[in-house]
KEVO-903889 format. One record per residue (C-alpha): y negated, z negated, x negated; residue in one letter. Coordinates in pm, whole numbers, padded with zeros to 5 digits, always signed. Each point is the difference from the previous one (the first is absolute). Layout:
<atoms>
YZXA/...
</atoms>
This chain:
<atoms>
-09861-04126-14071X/+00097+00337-00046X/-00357+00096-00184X/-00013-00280-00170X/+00055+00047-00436X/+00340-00136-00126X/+00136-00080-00354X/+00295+00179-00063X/+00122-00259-00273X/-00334+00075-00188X/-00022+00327+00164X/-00356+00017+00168X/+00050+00179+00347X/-00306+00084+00173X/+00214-00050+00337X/+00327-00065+00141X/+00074+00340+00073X/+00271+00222-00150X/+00061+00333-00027X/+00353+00103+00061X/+00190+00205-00270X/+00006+00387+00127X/+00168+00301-00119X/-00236+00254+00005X/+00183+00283-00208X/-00331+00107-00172X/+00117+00003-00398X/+00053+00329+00014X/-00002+00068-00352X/+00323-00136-00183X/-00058-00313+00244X/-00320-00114-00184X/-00237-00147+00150X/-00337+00222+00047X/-00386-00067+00127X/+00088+00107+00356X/+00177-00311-00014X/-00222-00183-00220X/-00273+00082+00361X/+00281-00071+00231X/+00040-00392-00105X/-00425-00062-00086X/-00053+00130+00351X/+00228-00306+00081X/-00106-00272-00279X/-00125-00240+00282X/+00301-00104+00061X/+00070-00356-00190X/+00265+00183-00155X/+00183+00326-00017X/+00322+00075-00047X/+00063+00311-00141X/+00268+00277+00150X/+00371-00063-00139X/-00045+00086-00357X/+00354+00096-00241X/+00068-00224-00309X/+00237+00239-00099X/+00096+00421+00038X/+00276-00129+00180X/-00169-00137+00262X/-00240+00358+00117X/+00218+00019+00302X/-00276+00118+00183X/-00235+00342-00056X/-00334-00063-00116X/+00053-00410-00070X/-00206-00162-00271X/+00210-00142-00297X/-00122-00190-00274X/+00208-00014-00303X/-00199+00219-00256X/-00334+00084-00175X/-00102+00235+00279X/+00061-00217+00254X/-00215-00240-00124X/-00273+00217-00068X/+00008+00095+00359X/+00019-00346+00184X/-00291-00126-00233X/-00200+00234+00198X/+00097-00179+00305X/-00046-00341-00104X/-00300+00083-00165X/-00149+00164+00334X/+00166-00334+00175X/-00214-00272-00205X/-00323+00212-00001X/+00005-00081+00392X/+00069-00363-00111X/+00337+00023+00124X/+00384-00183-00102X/+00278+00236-00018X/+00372-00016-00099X/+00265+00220-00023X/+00326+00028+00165X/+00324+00077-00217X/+00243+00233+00255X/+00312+00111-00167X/+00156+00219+00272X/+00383-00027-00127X/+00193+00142+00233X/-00257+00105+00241X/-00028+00315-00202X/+00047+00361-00038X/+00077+00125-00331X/-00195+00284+00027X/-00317-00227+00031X/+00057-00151-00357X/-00100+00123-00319X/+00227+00150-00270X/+00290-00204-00135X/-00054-00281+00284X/+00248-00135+00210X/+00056-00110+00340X/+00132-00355-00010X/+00083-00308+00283X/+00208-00317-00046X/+00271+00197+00095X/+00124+00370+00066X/-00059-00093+00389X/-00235+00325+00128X/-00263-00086+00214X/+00004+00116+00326X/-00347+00262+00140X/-00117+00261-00181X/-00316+00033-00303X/-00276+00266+00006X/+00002+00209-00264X/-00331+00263-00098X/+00108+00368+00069X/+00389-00139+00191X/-00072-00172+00259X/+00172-00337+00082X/+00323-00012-00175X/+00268-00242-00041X/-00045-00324-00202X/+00197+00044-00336X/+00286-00210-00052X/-00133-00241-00254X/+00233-00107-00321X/+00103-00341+00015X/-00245-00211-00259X/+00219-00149-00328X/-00126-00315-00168X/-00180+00198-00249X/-00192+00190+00312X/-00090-00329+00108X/-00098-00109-00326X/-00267+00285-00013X/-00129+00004+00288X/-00084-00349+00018X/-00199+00077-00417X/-00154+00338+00250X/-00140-00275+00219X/-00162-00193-00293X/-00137+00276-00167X/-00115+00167+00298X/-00215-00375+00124X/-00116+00022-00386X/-00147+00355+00066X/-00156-00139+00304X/-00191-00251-00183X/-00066+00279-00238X/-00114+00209+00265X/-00258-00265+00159X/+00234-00144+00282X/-00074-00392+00113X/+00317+00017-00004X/+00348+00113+00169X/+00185-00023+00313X/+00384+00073-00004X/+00163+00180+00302X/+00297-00165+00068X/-00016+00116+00382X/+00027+00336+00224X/+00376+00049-00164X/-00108+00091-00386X/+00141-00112-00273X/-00061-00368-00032X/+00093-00030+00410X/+00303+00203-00103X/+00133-00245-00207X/-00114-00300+00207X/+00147+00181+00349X/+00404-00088+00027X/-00005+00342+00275X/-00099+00173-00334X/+00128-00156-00314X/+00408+00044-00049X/-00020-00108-00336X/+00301-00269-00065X/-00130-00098-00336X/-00256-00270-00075X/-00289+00198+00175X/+00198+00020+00353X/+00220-00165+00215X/-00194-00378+00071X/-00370-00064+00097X/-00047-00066-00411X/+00156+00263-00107X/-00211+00257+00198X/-00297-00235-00075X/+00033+00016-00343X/-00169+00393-00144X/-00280-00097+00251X/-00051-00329-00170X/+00048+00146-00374X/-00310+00295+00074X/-00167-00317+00113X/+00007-00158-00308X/+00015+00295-00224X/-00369+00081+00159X/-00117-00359-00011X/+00132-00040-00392X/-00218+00316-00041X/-00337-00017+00217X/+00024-00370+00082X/+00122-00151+00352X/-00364+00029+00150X/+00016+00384-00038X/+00316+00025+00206X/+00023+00053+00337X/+00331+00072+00243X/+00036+00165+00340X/+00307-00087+00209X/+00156+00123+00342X/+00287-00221+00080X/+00118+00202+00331X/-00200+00280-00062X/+00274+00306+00091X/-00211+00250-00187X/+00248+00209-00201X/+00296-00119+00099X/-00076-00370-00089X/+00043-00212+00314X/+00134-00360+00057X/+00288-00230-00105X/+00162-00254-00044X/-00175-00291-00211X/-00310+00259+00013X/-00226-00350+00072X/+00130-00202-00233X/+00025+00257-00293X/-00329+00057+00031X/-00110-00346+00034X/+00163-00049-00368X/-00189+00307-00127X/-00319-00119+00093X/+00043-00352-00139X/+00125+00163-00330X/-00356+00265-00009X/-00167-00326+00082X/+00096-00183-00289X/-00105+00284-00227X/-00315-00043+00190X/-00097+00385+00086X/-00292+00086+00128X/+00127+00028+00379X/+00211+00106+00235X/-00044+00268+00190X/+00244+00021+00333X/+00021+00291+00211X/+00110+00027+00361X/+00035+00373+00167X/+00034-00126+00335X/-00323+00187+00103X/+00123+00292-00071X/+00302-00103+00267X/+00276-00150-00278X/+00184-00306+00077X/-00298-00333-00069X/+00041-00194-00327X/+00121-00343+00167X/-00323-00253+00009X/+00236-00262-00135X/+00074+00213-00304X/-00387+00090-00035X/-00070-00410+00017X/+00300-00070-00215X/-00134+00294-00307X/-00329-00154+00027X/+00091-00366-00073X/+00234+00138-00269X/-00306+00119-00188X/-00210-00249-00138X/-00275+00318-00063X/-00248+00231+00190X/+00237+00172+00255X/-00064+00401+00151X/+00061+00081+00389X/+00021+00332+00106X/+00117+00187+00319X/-00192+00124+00298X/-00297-00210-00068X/-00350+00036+00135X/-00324-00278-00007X/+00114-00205+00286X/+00360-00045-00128X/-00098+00016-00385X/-00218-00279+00096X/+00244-00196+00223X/+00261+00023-00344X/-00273-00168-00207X/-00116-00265+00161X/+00346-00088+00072X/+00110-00020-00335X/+00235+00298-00029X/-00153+00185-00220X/-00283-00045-00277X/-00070+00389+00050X/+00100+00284+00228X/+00079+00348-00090X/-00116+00309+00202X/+00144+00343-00053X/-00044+00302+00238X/-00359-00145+00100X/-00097+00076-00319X/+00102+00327-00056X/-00234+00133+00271X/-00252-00282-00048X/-00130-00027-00355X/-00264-00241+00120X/+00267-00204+00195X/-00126-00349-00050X/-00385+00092+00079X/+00137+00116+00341X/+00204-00264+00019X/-00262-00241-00062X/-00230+00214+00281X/+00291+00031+00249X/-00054+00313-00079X/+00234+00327+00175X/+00297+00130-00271X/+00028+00344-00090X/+00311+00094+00103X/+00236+00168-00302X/+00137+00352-00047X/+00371-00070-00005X/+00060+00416-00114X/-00249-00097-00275X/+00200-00341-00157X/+00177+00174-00298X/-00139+00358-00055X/-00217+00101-00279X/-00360+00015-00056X/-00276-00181+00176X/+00066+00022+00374X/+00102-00264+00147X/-00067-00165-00254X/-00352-00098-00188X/-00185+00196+00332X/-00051-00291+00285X/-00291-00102+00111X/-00170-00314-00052X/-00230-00201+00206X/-00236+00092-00239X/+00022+00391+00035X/
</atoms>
C-alpha cells in the first residue's frame, strides 16, 4: 500500500509516503528561506508529501539559530523558491508552523522580540546559540490575553502567507514541547485562568489557532502534529493526558482539518505512545490520519494495511536519502546520515548524498 497514490481530502499524493518535518538550520540570512533549500526539498519531492522544517509564524517564536520564519514579504519570496522547485518535480508540500515559546534563547530572536511560554516556568537544558555556545534557555514572560490574542492572528496570517507563498497547505506543531504542546501539556502550563488548569482549558489556544487558520486558508489546508507522551522539552505525561487528547481530536475533527499527524519518539528510546491512545486518536478523527516514529517498509506497511494510519511519515531516512522511496521501493541499502552535519550551515550534509542514480 505504501506506493500506492492517496487523496489527501482532494490532495493528489503520488504515494503514501511522508516526509517528516526537519530542522535543518539552513536560513541563514534573516531566517529566509534560500535556493540551497529550495535543492534540499526537490531532491526529496518523491515523497507523497513533504513537510517542511518547523517554520516561525511569529519573531517570537526564532528560538532557534538559522530557523525559517514566515511572517513577511521576504519570507515569502524565499519559500516560493522552494515550492516552486517542489511542484516542478511534481511534488505536494506543506509547511509546518513551529513557534518555539519558551524553548528559546533571546539572543536567537530578532530585535524587539520576546521570549514567551504559558507561563514564567523556564525550561529545563540548554539552546545553541551562533558564536556562545549552548547557553541557558531564557526565562520566558508569562503570555497575557492580549499575547494570546496575537499570536493566535500570527498563526492566521502566517498560513495566509503560506498560501501566498505556494504551500498545499499547513501543518501546525503542536508536539516536541513548543508552543501549542506548551499550552496543551499540564507539566508545562501553570496558567490558572481560562487557558490552564482543566483538560479544556489547556485545550483551548490550540483549538482557537485551529480555527483562526481554518477561518483563513480553509479546514483542508490545515494540518496538526501531536505527541501525547512525547517528553521532548520537558513535556511528559499526566494525568487525563488520554482523555484530553481524545477531546482535542474530536474537536479538530469537527472542523474537519486536513489530518492528523501523531508522533511517537520511542525509537529514539522515549517512553512508547500507548497503542490504546494511538487506536483511540485515530477513531476520534473522522479524516486522513499521519503515523510517524521509527518506521521503515515492513512496519510502514504493517500500519497500513492495518488501518492505523492512511500515511506514514519518515524523517532521518530522508535526510541522507533524497531518493528514499525509489530505494525503498528497490529494497534498496540507506545512506546512513551525518549526525555532526544536521544543523550547520551550507551544503554538507545536506543537498550532497548520493542517489541510486549517481
Amino acid at each position: 500500500m505504501i506506493f500506492e497514490p492517496f487523496s489527501l481530502r482532494g490532495l493528489e499524493l503520488a504515494n503514501r509516503v511522508v516526509m517528516s518535518p526537519l530542522t535543518r538550520s539552513r536560513a541563514v540570512e534573516h531566517n529566509t528561506s534560500n535556493r540551497l533549500m529550495a535543492t534540499y526539498y526537490a531532491q526529496r519531492a518523491t515523497a507523497g508529501l513533504i513537510v517542511t522544517e518547523g517554520t516561525s509564524p511569529s519573531p517570537n517564536g526564532l528560538g532557534y539559530p538559522r530557523i525559517p520564519g514566515l511572517f513577511n514579504r521576504e519570507h515569502v519570496a524565499g519559500w516560493r523558491l522552494v515550492t516552486d522547485a517542489v511542484h516542478a518535480q511534481g511534488g505536494k508540500i506543506v509547511v509546518q508552523l513551529m513557534h518555539t515559546g519558551r524553548v528559546s534563547h533571546i539572543d536567537n530572536l530578532p530585535a524587539g522580540a520576546t521570549v514567551m511560554g504559558p507561563s514564567s516556568a523556564v525550561c529545563p537544558g540548554e539552546m545553541q546559540v551562533d558564536g556562545k555556545g549552548p547557553l541557558p534557555h531564557t526565562a520566558p514572560r508569562a503570555m497575557t490575553e492580549d499575547d494570546i490574542a496575537a499570536t493566535v492572528q500570527e498563526y492566521a496570517d502566517a498560513a495566509r502567507l503560506a498560501i501566498e507563498a505556494g504551500f498545499d497547505g499547513i501543518e501546525l506543531h503542536a508536539a516536541n514541547g513548543y508552543q501549542l504542546e506548551q499550552f496543551l501539556n499540564a507539566n508545562i502550563n501553570l496558567r490558572t485562568d481560562g487557558y490552564g488548569v482543566t483538560a479544556e482549558g489547556r485545550n483551548r489556544f490550540v483549538l482557537e489557532v485551529a480555527r483562526a487558520a481554518v477561518a483563513a486558508i480553509g479546514a483542508d489546508r490545515v494540518g496538526i502534529r501531536l505527541s501525547p507522551y512525547g517528553v521532548v522539552n520537558a513535556a511528559g505525561a499526566y494525568d487525563g493526558v488520554d482523555e484530553q487528547y481524545i477531546e482535542l481530536v474530536a474537536e479538530l475533527s469537527r472542523l474537519g482539518l486536513l489530518y492528523v499527524h501523531v508522533l511517537d519518539h520511542s525509537a529514539m528510546g522515549t517512553p512508547p505512545v500507548p497503542v490504546g491512545i494511538k487506536a483511540a486518536l485515530r477513531a476520534a478523527f473522522d479524516g486522513p490520519f499521519i503515523a510517524a516514529g521509527g518506521f521503515d517498509k515492513t512496519s510502514a506497511e504493517q500500519a497500513l494495511k492495518g488501518g492505523q494510519a492512511d500515511l506514514v511519515a519518515f524523517g532521518r531516512p530522508f535526510i541522507a536519502n533524497p531518493d528514499l522511496v525509489e530505494r525503498l521501493r528497490r529494497d534498496a541499502p540507506l545512506n546512513a546520515p551525518d549526525p555532526a552535519t544536521f544543523y550547520t550551515p551550507g551544503a554538507k550534509g545536506y543537498t550532497d548524498y548520493p542517489t541510486l542514480a549517481n
